[in-house]
C-alpha positions in Angstrom: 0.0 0.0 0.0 1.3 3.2 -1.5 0.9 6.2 1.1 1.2 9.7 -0.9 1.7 13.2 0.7 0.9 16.2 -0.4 2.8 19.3 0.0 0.8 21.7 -1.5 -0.3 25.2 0.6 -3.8 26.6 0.6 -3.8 30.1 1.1 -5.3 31.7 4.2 -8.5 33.5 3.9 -6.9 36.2 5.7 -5.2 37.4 2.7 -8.5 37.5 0.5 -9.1 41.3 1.7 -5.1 42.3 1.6 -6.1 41.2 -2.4 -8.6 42.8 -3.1 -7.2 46.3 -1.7 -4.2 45.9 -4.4 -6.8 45.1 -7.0 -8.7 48.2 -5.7 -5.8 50.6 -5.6 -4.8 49.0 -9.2 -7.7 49.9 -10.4 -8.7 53.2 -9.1 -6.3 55.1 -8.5 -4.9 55.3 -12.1 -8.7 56.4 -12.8 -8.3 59.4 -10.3 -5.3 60.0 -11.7 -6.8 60.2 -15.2 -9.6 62.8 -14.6 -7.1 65.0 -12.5 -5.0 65.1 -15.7 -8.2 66.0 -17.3 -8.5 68.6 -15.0 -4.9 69.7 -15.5 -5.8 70.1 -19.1 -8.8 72.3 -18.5 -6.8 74.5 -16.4 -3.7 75.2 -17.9 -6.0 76.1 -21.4 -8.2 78.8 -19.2 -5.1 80.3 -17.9 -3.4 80.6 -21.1 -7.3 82.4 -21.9 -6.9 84.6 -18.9 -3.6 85.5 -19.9 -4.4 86.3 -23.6 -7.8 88.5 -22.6 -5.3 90.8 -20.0 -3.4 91.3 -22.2 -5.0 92.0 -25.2 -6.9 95.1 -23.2 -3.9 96.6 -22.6 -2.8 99.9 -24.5 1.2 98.5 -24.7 3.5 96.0 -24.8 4.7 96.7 -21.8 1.4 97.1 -20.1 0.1 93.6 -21.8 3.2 91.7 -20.1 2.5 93.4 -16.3 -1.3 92.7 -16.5 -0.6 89.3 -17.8 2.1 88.3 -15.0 0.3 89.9 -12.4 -2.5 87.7 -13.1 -0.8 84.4 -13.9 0.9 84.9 -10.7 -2.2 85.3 -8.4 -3.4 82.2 -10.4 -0.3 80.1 -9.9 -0.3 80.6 -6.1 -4.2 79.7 -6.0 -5.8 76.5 -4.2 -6.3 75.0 -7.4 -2.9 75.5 -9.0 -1.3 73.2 -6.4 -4.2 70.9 -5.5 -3.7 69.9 -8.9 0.7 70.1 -8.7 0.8 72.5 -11.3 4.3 73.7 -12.3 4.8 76.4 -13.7 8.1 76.1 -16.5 10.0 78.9 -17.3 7.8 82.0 -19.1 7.9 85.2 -18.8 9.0 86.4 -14.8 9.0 82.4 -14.4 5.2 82.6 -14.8 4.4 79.6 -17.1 3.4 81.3 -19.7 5.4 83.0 -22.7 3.4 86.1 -24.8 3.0 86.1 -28.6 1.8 88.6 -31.0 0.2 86.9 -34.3 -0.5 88.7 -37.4 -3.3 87.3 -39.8 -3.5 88.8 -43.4 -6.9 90.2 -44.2 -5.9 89.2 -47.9 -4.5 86.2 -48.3 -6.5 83.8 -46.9 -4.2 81.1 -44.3 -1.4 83.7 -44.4 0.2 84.5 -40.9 3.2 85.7 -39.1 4.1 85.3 -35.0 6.3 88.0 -33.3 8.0 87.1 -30.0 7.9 85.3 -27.7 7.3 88.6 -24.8 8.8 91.4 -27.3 7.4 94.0 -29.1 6.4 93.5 -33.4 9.9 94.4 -34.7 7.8 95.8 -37.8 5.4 98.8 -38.5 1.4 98.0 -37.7 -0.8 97.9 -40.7 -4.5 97.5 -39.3 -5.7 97.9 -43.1 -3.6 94.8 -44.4 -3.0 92.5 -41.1 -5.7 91.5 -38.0 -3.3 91.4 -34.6 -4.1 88.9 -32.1 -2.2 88.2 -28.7 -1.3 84.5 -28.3 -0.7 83.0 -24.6 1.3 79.6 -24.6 1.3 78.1 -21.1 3.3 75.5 -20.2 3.4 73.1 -16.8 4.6 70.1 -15.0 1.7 68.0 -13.6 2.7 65.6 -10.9 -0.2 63.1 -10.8 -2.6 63.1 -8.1 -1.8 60.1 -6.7 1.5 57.6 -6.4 1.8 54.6 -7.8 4.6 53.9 -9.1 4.3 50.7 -7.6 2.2 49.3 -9.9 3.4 47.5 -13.2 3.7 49.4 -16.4 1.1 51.8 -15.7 3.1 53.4 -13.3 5.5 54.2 -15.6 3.0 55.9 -17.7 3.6 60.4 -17.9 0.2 61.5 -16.2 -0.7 58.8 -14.3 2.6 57.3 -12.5 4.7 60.1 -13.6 5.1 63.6 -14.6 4.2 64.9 -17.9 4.8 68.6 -19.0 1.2 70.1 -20.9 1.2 73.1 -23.1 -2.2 75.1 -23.7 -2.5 78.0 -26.3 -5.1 80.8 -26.0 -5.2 83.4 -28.3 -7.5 87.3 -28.3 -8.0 90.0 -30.3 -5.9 93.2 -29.5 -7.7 96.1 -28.6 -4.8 98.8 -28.7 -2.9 97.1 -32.2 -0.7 100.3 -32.7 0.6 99.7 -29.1 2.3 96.4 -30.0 5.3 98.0 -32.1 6.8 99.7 -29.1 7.5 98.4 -25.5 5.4 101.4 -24.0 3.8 103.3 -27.2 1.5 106.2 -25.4 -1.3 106.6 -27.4 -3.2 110.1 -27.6 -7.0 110.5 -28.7 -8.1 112.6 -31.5 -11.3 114.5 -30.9 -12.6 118.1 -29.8 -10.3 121.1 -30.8 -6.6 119.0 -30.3 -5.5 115.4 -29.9 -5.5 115.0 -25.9 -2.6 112.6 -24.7 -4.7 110.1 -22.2 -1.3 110.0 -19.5 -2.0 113.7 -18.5 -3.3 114.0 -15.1 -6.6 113.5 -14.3 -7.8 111.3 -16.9 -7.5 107.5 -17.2 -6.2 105.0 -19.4 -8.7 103.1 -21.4 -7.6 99.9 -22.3 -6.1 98.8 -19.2 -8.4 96.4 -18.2 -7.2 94.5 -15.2 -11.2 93.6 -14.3 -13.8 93.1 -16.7 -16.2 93.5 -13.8 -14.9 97.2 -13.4 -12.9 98.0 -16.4 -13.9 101.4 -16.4 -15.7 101.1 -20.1 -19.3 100.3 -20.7 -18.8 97.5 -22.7 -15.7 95.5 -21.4 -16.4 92.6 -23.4 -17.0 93.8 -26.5 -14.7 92.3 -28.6 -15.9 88.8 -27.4 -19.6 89.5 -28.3 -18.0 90.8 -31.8 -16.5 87.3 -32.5 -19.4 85.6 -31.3 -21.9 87.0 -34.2 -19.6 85.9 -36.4 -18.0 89.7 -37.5 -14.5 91.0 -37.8 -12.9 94.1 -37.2 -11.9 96.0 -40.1 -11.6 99.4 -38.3 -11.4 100.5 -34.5 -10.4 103.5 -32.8 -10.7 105.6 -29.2 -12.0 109.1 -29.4 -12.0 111.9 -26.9 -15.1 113.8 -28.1 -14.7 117.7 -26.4 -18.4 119.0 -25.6 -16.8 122.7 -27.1 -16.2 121.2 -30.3 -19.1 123.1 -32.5 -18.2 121.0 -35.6 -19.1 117.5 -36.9 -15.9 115.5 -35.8 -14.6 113.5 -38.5 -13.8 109.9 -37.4 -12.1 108.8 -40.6 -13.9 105.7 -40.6 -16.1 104.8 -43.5 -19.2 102.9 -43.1 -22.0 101.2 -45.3 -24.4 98.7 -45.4 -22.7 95.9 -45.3 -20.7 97.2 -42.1 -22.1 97.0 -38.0 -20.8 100.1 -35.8 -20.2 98.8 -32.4 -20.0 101.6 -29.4 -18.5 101.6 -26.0 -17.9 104.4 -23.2 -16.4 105.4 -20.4 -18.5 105.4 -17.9 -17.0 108.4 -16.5 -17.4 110.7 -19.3 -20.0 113.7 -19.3 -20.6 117.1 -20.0 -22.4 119.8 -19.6 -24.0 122.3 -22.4 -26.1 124.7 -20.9 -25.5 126.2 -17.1 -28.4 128.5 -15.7 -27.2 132.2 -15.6 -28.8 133.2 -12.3 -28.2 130.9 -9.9 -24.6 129.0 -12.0 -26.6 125.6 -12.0 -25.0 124.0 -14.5 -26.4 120.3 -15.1 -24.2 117.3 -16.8 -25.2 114.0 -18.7 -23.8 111.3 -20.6 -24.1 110.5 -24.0 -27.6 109.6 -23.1 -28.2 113.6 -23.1 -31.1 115.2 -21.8 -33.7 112.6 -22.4 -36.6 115.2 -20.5 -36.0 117.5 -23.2 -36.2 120.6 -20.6 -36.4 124.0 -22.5 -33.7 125.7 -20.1 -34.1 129.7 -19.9 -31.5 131.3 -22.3 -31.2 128.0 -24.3 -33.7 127.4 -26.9 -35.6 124.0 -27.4 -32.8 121.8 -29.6 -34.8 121.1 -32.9 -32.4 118.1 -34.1 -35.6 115.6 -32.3 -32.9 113.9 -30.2 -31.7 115.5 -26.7 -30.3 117.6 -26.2 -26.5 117.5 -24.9 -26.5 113.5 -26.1 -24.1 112.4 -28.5 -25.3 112.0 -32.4 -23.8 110.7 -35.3 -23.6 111.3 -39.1 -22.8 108.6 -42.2 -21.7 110.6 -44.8 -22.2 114.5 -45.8 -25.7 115.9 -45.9 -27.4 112.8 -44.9 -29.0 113.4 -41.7 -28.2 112.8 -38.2 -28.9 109.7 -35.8 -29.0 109.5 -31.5 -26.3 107.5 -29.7 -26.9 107.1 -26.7 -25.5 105.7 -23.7 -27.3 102.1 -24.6 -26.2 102.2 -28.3 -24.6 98.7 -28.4 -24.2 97.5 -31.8 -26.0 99.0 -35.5 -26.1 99.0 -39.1 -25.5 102.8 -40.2 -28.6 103.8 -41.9 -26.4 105.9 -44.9 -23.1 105.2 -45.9 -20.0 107.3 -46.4 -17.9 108.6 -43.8 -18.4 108.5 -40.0 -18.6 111.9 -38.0 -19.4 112.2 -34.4 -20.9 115.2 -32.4 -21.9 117.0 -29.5 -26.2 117.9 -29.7 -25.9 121.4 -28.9 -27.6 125.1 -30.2 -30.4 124.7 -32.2 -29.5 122.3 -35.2 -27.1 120.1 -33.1 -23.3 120.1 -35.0 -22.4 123.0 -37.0 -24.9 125.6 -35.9 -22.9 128.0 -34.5 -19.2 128.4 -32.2 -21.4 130.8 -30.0 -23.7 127.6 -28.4 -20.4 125.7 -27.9 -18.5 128.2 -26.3 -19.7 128.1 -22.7 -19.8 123.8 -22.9 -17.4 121.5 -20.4 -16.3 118.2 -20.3 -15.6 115.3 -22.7 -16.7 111.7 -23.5 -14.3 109.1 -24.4 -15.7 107.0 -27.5 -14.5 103.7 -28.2 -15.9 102.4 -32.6 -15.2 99.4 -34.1 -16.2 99.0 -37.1 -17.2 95.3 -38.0 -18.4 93.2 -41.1 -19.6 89.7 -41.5 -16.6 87.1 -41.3 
């Protein structure tokens, strides 16, 4: 009789739920690790956004590379940032993120050229010929969320075991193009009786628009809302508009049919065209005018139809005026031909006579873009 032994080893039910924990962690964490890199992805593209809208609202270079670091830098110290071990590598000040200008013919269709990285266009600006964007390219090191380099192969893996290095591009239009060519251009604005240089004291910068919440403009985002109906800008400029200014002012801008004039203010610009001489009153209103249409002793009831003290405009010599007021978004000019801008004053409005102007204070700053369909 033959007696056989086995040596064989059953394993312990003990170890059944040490098993299933690797299994678990196997499985898992590689998953958590995979939607945190997701999540890395969508961040690093909104800050590269961020950082292309600063500094596209700026009125220089040098303006457009402050706003932007200041920014990127209260973003890269956020709760976020490090939750998800976000690194910022290299950039401009060490901030990620490197700035680009890029020029886009308006003629030949596909055609485009890229200045920088973080220094000014080395050649003149042509708005007619070339559309200027600025282009943020952020770059990081993401650690992933959780180790486990313990596990085989996929541990090894950039993004899910180990670090991988993600760059996001972001590009937006800018506002201030003729700023770009030199590292702090300061731009005046034409309008009233003189160009008036915008860094004197006592009047702001537009453009510099570190809060889109409270830019100091009406309209802060109007440049978005322009690309989302699908238009393009084929002229913009700033204008100070001086309430003494008797004349039509002539924008240099000419407008049709087939074009949509987009307006924005400063919301602290006013005026004032008639002041009460007994008592000195002397009211003020934005471009809105006088919407009561108040026939003021010593100032004669405005026969134009629009109110008086508001801001009108004109398409093209001897057609006939048209109101913009303070809510005047976005409109198709109803005549063509060149685009004036003027202050609703005397009896006729623009032109009737230097004596109604005289006695006038104050300015509005006028932002036009001129837009077509893409």
């Amino acid at each position: 009789m033959t007696t056989r032994i086995s040596n064989r080893q059953r394993g312990s039910a003990a170890e059944i739920p040490l098993s299933l924990f690797v299994l678990f962690m196997m499985a898992v964490f590689p998953l958590v690790n995979m939607v945190s890199l997701g999540i890395a992805c969508s961040t690093i593209f909104l800050t590269a956004k961020v950082a292309a809208e600063r500094a596209a609202a700026q009125q220089s270079y040098k303006k457009a590379l402050s706003s932007m670091s200041s920014e990127l830098k209260r973003l890269n110290a956020d709760g976020l940032h490090r939750f998800l071990h976000l690194r910022p590598v290299s950039g401009h000040a060490d901030t990620g993120t490197n700035l680009f200008v890029q020029a886009t013919s308006c003629s030949v269709s596909g055609r485009s050229v890229q200045y920088g990285p973080n220094s000014p266009v080395n050649v003149p600006i042509d708005t007619t010929n070339w559309l200027y964007e600025y282009k943020a390219e952020s770059t990081y090191d993401v650690e992933p969320l959780l180790p486990i380099t313990f596990i085989p192969i996929i541990g090894k893996i950039p993004g899910l075991g180990v670090p991988c290095r993600i760059s996001m591009c972001a590009q937006d239009l800018a506002e201030y193009p003729l700023g770009l060519a030199e590292f702090d251009k300061i731009l005046s604005l034409s309008g009233g009786t003189s160009p008036v240089n915008l860094r004197v004291s006592g009047l702001d910068i537009p453009g510099e628009l570190t809060d889109l919440i409270d830019s100091g403009w009406d309209y802060p985002t109007i440049y978005h809302d322009i690309e989302k109906a699908g238009q393009t800008v084929v002229d913009e400029e700033v204008f100070l508009i001086n309430a003494k200014n008797w004349k039509w002012f002539d924008t240099k801008m000419n407008v049709g049919s087939k074009n949509r004039v987009w307006i924005d203010y400063r919301a602290v610009g006013e005026w004032s065209v008639w002041q009460d001489p007994d008592t000195g009153f002397r009211p003020t209103w934005d471009a809105d005018g006088n919407k009561k249409f108040e026939d003021f002793y010593g100032h004669p009831f405005n026969n134009t139809g629009f109110p008086p003290g508001s801001l009108l405009g004109k398409a093209g010599d001897g057609n006939p005026p048209f109101f913009l007021g303070r809510g005047s978004i976005n409109f198709i000019p109803p005549t063509s031909g060149r685009l004036y801008l003027g202050t609703n004053d005397g009896p006729d409005g623009p032109g009737s006579s230097p004596d109604w102007f005289d006695n006038n204070l104050g300015s509005i700053t006028v932002r036009v873009v001129v837009t077509a369909l893409k």
